[in-house]
N, C-alpha and C positions, 0 to 999 in steps of 0.2 A: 371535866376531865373524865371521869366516871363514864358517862355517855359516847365519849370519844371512843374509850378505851371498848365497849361492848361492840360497836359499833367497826371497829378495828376485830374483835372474837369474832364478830359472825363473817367478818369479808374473807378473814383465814380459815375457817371451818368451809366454807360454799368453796373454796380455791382447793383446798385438800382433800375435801370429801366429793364435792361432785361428780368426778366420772364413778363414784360407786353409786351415786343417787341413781345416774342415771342407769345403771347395770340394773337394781334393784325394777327403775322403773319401769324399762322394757320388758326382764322376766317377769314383771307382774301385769302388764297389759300384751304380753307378746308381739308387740311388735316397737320397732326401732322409733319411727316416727310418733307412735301412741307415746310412747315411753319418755321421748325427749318432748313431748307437750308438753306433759305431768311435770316432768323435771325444771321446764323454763316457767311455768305457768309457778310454781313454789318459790323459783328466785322472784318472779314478779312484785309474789303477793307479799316475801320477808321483804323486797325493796319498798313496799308502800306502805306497810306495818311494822317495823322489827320491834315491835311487842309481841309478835304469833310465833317470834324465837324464842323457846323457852331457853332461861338464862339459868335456872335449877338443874337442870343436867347438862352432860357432856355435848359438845358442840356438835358432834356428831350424830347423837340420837335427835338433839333439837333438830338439826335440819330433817332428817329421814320421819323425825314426827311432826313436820309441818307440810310435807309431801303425804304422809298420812291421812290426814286433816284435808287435804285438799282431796285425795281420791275418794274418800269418806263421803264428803258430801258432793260428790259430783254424782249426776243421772248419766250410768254408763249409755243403757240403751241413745238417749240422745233423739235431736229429734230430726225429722226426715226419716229417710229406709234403712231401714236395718240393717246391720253390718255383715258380712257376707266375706268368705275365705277363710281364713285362719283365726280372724278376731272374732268373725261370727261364731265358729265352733266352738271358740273360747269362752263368749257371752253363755254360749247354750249349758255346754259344764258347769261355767260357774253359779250359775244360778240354781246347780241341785248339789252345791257342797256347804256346807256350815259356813257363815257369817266370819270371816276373818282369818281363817282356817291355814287358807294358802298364802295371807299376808305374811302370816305368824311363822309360819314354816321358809318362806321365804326370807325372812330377817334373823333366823336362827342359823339355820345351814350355810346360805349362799353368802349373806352379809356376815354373817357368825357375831351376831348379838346374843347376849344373854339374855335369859328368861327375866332379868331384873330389870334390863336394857329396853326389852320389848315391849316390858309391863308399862314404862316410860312411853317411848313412841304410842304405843295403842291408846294408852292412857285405860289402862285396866289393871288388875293388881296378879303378882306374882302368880300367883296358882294358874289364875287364867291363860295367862299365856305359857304354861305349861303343858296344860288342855288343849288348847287351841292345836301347838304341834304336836301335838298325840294324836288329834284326831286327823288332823292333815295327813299324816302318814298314812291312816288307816284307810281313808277315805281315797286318798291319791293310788294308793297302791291296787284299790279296787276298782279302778274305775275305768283303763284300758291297756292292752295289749297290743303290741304292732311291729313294724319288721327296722331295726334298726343298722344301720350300714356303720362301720367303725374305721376311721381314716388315722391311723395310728405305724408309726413307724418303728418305734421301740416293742419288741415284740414281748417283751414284759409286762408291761402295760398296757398293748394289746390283750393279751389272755387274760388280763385282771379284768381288766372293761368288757370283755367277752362272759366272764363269767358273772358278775354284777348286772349287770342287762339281763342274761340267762335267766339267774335268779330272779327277778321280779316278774320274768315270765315274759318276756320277748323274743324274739326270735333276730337274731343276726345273719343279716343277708352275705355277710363276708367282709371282710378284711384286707385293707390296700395299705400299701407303702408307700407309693407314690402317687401323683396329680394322672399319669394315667390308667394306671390302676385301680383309683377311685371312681373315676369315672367311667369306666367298661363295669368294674362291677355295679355301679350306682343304676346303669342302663339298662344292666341286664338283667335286674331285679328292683324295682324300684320301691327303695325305702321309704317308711313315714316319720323317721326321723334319722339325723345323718350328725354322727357323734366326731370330730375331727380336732386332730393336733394342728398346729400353724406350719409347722419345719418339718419336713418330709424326708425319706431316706434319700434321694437324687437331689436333697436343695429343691424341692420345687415346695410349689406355695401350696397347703390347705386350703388357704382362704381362694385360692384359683378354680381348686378343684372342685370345691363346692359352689361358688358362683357359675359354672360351666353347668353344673348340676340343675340348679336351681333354675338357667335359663331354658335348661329341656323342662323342666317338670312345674316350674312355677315355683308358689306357695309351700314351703314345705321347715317344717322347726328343727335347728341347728344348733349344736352347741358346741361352741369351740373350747380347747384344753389348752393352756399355754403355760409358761413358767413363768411368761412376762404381760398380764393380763392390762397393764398401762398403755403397752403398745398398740391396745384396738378400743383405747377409751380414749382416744385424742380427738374427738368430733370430726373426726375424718372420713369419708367412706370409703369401703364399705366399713359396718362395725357389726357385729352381733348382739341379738338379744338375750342370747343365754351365753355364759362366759363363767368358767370354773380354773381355777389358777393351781398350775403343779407346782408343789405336791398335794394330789389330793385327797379329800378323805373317803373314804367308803360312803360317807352320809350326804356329802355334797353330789357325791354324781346319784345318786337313787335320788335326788330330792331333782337336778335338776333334767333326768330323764323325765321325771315324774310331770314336772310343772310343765316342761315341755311337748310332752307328748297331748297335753292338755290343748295345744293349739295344732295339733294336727286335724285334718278330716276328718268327719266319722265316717265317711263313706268307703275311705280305706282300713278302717280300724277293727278290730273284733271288740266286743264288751265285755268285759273284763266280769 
């Protein structure tokens, strides 16, 4: 019974938690497809093992610390040629930031685990993963600069996001309310990162406006703001890789301008 009953935990924990797994796991390889590897590759390996689900904490860190575990010991570079567009860029940053850095900071902010929480999934002790996003902060904030387009149609929240961008030293190519809007400004100054609501002031789509975008320009790191962040974690496409749910905090969007800007070009970027 015992067996059944855990057995029955982990099938509700992977049902409840998975579209955050997978949010987690694209903002931390930037992209959609990398991210939903990670994510099936972890139900894989608790389907073949459910002893790799730790049953000493909450069903939620368990899962997110065996997605750990699995990114942990995977060889990102990989073999064949080397990864090339937005995950190459990705490779190349990440490899001159501290060890764990951006995981930690990612599981803090975006997922909003606690330093106790993190200390679990990392499987490191309290202080450490307190270090860890202290140094992410520092190190992400340093590390680039670039021109960010804001698709926001509540103009309150526009000038907040205007000003928080500012702050970390961006520059904002301008401000649209509507899908065409967005896209005449996105044209006429082409951003290296493109910050958008879903629901626009004419009822038109974000998620339109930015794919219109993205078909001119290619490759390029997006992060959508929604009230109803379930509605783009349904394995549907399109979906985003970076996703922050209103209302939000000041600490979530700097952390996920930050991690995001981290898969832009550097060809278009200044160095921070």
């Amino acid at each position: 019974m015992a067996s059944a009953s855990a057995n029955q935990d982990i099938t509700t924990a992977i049902g409840t938690y998975l579209p955050y797994l997978r949010r987690y796991a694209r903002a931390l390889t930037g992209s959609q497809s990398s991210g939903d590897a990670y994510a099936a590759a972890t139900l894989e390996a608790i389907l073949e093992d459910r002893s790799i689900f730790d049953m000493q904490i909450s069903a939620k860190s368990a899962l997110f610390k065996t997605l750990h575990m699995m990114w942990s010991s995977t060889d990102l570079s990989g073999p064949g040629e080397s990864p090339v567009g937005i995950e190459g860029a990705a490779l190349r940053h990440l490899a001159k930031l501290t060890t764990n850095t951006r995981e930690a900071l990612l599981l803090n902010t975006i997922e909003e685990f606690s330093f106790a929480e993190i200390a679990d999934i990392m499987s490191i002790d309290e202080a450490e993963a307190e270090h860890l996003v202290s140094v992410a902060h520092r190190e992400m904030a340093d590390s680039i600069a670039g021109r960010i387009l804001i698709i926001e149609d509540e103009a309150i929240i526009a000038m907040d996001l205007e000003a928080l961008v500012s702050d970390m030293g961006h520059k904002v190519t301008g401000i649209a309310r509507t899908h065409e809007g967005a896209v005449k400004l996105g044209t006429s100054e082409k951003p290296d990162l493109i910050l958008a609501d879903i629901q626009l002031a004419d009822n038109s789509s974000g998620i339109d406006a930015v794919n219109e975008l993205l078909q001119t320009f290619g490759d390029m790191p997006v992060i959508f703001i929604t009230a109803f962040p379930e509605r783009l974690l349904t394995g549907d496409k399109p979906e985003p890789a970076f996703l922050i749910a209103k209302p939000y905090t000041e600490e979530q969007v700097r952390s996920a301008v930050a991690q995001a800007m981290f898969f832009s070009s550097t060809e278009t970027l200044n160095a921070g």
